[in-house]
N, C-alpha and C positions, 0 to 999 in steps of 0.2 A: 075212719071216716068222721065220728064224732069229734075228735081230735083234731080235725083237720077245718070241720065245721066252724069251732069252738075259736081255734086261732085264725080264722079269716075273720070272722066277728069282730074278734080281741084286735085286731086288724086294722079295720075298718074303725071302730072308735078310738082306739089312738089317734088314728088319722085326721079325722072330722076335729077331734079335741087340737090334736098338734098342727091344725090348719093355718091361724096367725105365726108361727113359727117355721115357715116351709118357705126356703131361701126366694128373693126374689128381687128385683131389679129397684125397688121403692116402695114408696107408701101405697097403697089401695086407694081408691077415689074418696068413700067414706072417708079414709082416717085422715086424708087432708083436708076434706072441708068439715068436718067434726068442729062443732064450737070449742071443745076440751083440748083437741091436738092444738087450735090456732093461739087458746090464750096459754096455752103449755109452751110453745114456742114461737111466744112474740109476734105474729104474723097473720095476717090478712086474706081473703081469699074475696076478689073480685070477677061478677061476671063478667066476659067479653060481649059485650051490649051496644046497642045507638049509643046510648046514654054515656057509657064510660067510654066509647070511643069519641063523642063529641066531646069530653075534657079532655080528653090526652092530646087530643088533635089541637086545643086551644092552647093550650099553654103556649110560651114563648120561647122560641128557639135562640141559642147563642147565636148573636149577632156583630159584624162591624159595624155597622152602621148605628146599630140601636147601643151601642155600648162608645165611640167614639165622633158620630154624627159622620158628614160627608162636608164639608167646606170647602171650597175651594182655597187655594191657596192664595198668598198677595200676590197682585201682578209685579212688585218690589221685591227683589228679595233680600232679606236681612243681611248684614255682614257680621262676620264671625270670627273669632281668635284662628289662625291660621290660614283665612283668604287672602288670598293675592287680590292687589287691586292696585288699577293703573292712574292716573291724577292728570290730567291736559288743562292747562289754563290760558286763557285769551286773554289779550288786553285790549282797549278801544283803539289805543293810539301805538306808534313806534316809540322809543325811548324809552319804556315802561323797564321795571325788573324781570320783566317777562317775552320782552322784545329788542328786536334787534335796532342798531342806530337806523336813522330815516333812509342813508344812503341807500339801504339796504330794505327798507317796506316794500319794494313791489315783488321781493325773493319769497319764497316760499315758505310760510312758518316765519315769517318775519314778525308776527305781533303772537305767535304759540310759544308752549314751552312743554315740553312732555316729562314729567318725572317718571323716575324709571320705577318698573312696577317696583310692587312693595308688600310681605308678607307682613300681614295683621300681628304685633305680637301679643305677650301670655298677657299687658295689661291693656290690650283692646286700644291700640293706640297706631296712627303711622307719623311719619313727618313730614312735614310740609314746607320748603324754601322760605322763609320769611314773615310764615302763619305758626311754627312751631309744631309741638305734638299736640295732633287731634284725635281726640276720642271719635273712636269709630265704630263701636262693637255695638250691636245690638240696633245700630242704624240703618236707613234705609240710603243707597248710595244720593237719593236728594234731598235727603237730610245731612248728608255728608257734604253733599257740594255748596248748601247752604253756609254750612259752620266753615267754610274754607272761605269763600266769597266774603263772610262777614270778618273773619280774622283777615284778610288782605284788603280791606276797604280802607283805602285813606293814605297806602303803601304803592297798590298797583295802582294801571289807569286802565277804572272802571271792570276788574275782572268779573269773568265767566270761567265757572269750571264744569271739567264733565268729570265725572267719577266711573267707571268703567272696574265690574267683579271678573278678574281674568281668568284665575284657578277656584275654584270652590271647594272648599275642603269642609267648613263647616252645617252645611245644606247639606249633609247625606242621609243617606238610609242604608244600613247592613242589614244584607241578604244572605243568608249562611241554611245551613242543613241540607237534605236532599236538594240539591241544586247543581245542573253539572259542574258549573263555574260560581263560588264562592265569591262576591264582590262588594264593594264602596260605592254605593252610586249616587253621583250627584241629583239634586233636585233641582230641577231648571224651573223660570219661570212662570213656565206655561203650563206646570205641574203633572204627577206622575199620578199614576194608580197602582196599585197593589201588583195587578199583572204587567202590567208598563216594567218593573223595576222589575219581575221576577223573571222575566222574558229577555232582560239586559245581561242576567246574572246566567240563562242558557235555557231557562226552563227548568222542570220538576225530572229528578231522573227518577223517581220512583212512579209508578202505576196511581196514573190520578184519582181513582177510586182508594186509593191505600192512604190518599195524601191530606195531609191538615193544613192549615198556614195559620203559623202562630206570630200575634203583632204586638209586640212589646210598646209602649208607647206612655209614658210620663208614671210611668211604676207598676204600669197593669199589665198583663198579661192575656190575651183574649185567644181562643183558639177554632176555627172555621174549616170546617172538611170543604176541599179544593172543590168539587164538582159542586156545592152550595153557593162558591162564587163564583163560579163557569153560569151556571142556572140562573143567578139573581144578579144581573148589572147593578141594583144597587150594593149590593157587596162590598163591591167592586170601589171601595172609598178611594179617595186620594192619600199619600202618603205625607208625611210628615218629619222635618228635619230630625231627626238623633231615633226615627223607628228602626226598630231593629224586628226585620220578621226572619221568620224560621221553617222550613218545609220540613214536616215531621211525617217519616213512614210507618202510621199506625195501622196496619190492616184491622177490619172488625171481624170480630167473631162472633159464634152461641155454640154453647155446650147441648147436646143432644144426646138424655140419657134416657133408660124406661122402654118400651114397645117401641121402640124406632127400628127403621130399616140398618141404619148405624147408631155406634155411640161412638162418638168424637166430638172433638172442637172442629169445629165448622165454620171455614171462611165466609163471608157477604158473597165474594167475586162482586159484588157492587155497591154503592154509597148506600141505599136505600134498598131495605127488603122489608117483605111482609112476611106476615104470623104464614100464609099460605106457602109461600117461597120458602123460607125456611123447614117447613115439614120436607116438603119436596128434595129440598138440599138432604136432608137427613136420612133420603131414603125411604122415607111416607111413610104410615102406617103398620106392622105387621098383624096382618090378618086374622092368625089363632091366638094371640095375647094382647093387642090390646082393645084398651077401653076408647071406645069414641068418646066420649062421655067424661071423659079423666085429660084433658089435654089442658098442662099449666105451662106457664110462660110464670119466671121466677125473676123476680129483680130487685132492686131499694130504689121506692120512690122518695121524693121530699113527702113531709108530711103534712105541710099544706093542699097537696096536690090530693094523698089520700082523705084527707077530711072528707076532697068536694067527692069521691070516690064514693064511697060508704055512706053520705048522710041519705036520711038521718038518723044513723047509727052511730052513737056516743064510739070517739074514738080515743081510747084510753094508753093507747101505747105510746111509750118515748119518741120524741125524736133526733137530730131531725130529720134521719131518715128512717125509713119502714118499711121490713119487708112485703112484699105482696105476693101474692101467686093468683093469675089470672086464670080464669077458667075458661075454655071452650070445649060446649056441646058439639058435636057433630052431627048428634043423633037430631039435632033441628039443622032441616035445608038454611035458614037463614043464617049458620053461624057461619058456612062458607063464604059469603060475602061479607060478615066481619070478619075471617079470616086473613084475607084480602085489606083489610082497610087497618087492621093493625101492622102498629111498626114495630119492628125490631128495634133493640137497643142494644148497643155493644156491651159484651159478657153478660149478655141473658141466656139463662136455664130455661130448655125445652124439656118440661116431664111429662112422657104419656105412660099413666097407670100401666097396671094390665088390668085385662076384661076378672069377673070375678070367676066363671067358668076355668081360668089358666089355672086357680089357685086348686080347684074342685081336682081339675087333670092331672094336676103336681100330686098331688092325697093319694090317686089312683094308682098312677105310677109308681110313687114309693111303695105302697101296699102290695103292688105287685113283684115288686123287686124281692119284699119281704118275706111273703108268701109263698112264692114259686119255690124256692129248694123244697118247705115243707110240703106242700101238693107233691113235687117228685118223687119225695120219700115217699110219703104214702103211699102211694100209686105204684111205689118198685116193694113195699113192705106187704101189699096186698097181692102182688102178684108174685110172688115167691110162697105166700102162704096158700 
């Protein structure tokens, strides 16, 4: 029995001693907001507060409109290397180069002349009866029937021309990626919008929470989750000759490790979720291990954004981005409405400690594990003697 005594003791302080080393899901609450662990691994630790949720909330979201403006387009539209365009010229009188003898003025198209359409070619040029090769590219069709009228002035009698864009070819916009029907779509006068052209092309086939629209446009590249411009009609910009947009099927995720109900990657199921929604998704809380008190949300901010985070606390780490690990109490009623008012960011890490009681239980448990054969010995050594 001394023997028996002597090794549950020996037991027991092992146990308490080999406590930090007793397998477990992460860091302890302590050792991640420890000032040692943060400047050992680079890293920041912010509460989830009014305060840092009023910056996070401030900053400025990728925008079309704030990145490309909304302009309408000309009521003209440009001509371009490959447009078809039709040429009709009137003359004042009969007899003209353009008209037919007098006999014949009161026939139909007696003082017209229609040339037959005419594809733009590579040096931006068509021809014209008697005016020669006119430069056409980059003109507007009343700019074109100017330069026609003034090269036949002094040839015809008194002409007028209409200029008339038959095929459009140059005025498009490519519409490509998740889209049932891939297409070229011309831009009409009276101008497109973003959904206008992506509604021509069939629509989104992927799940409009899954969806992006990315708009390529004079070497930039800008990219807008779909339901952001379902929500904001200004979004919703007009589209522009040679844009090329792209429907991209990015579902978002969070990783969900530590005292959760699951660990997995964890879909949205929709554009926007909260720090709330997210627990919820993950399966909530478990009861015997974890920490209320230990709930981090892990991401890379910019580190401008952490500046206004943390002042005024000197922020010494590189940038330019920084890791953070945000912190929510539960053990305060208020953190559940900033639970609620934070957002999710796509591939943020959900960590909930464990309580420090789980670690105390683990200690137990081993000791017990350890101890039990030796209690059964004794106990069958005492009872034989």
């Amino acid at each position: 029995m001394v023997l028996t005594r002597r090794t549950l003791l020996a037991g027991v302080a092992l146990g308490l001693v080999g406590c930090s080393s007793i397998p477990g899901a992460g860091p302890r609450r302590e050792e991640v907001m420890s000032p040692q662990a943060q400047a050992a691994g680079q890293f920041v630790v912010v509460e989830i507060e009014p305060n840092a949720l009023s910056i996070l909330t401030s900053r400025p979201a990728i925008s079309f409109r704030g990145s490309f403006g909304d302009n309408r387009p000309s009521p003209d539209q440009v001509i371009g290397v490959g447009d078809s365009i039709s040429v009709t010229i009137w003359e004042a009188a009969s007899g003209g180069l353009f008209s037919s003898p007098v006999i014949e003025r009161m026939g139909p198209g007696s003082r017209t002349a229609v040339i037959p359409e005419q594809v733009v070619a590579r040096d931006g040029s068509v021809t014209v009866p008697y005016a020669g090769r006119i430069r056409v590219q980059g003109l507007r069709p009343a700019q074109v029937e100017a330069r026609i009228t003034e090269s036949l002035r002094g040839r015809a009698i008194e002409p007028q021309v209409l200029v008339t864009i038959t095929r459009n070819a140059s005025n498009t916009v490519t519409v490509t990626g998740e889209v049932v029907n891939g297409a070229v779509v011309p831009v009409n006068v009276r101008g497109q919008r973003l959904l206008d052209v992506i509604a021509i092309a069939g629509g989104a086939r992927a799940p409009v929470h899954e969806t992006f629209i990315n708009l390529i446009r004079g070497g930039r590249s800008v990219a807008v989750p779909m339901p952001v411009v379902l929500e904001r009609p200004a979004e919703n910009i007009y589209v522009r000759a040679g844009d090329v947009i792209t429907l991209v099927r990015a579902p978002l995720t969070f990783t969900a490790i530590g005292a959760t109900g699951q660990n997995a990657v964890v879909p949205f199921g929709q554009i926007k979720l909260s720090l709330e929604e997210a627990i919820g998704r993950a399966g909530g809380l478990t009861d015997f291990r974890a920490d209320p008190e230990g709930i981090f949300v892990l991401r890379f901010e910019p580190v401008d954004l952490v500046r206004r985070l943390v002042a005024p606390r000197p922020l010494d780490l590189p940038g330019p981005f920084v890791p953070v690990a945000y912190r929510l109490n539960l053990r305060d009623p208020a953190s559940m409405f900033a639970a609620r008012a934070f957002v999710m960011q796509d591939k943020d890490i959900v960590y909930v400690a464990n309580a420090p009681m789980t670690e105390v239980q683990k200690v137990f448990s081993l000791i017990n594990t350890l101890t039990t054969p030796v209690i059964q010995g004794a106990a069958v050594g005492a009872a034989l003697r």
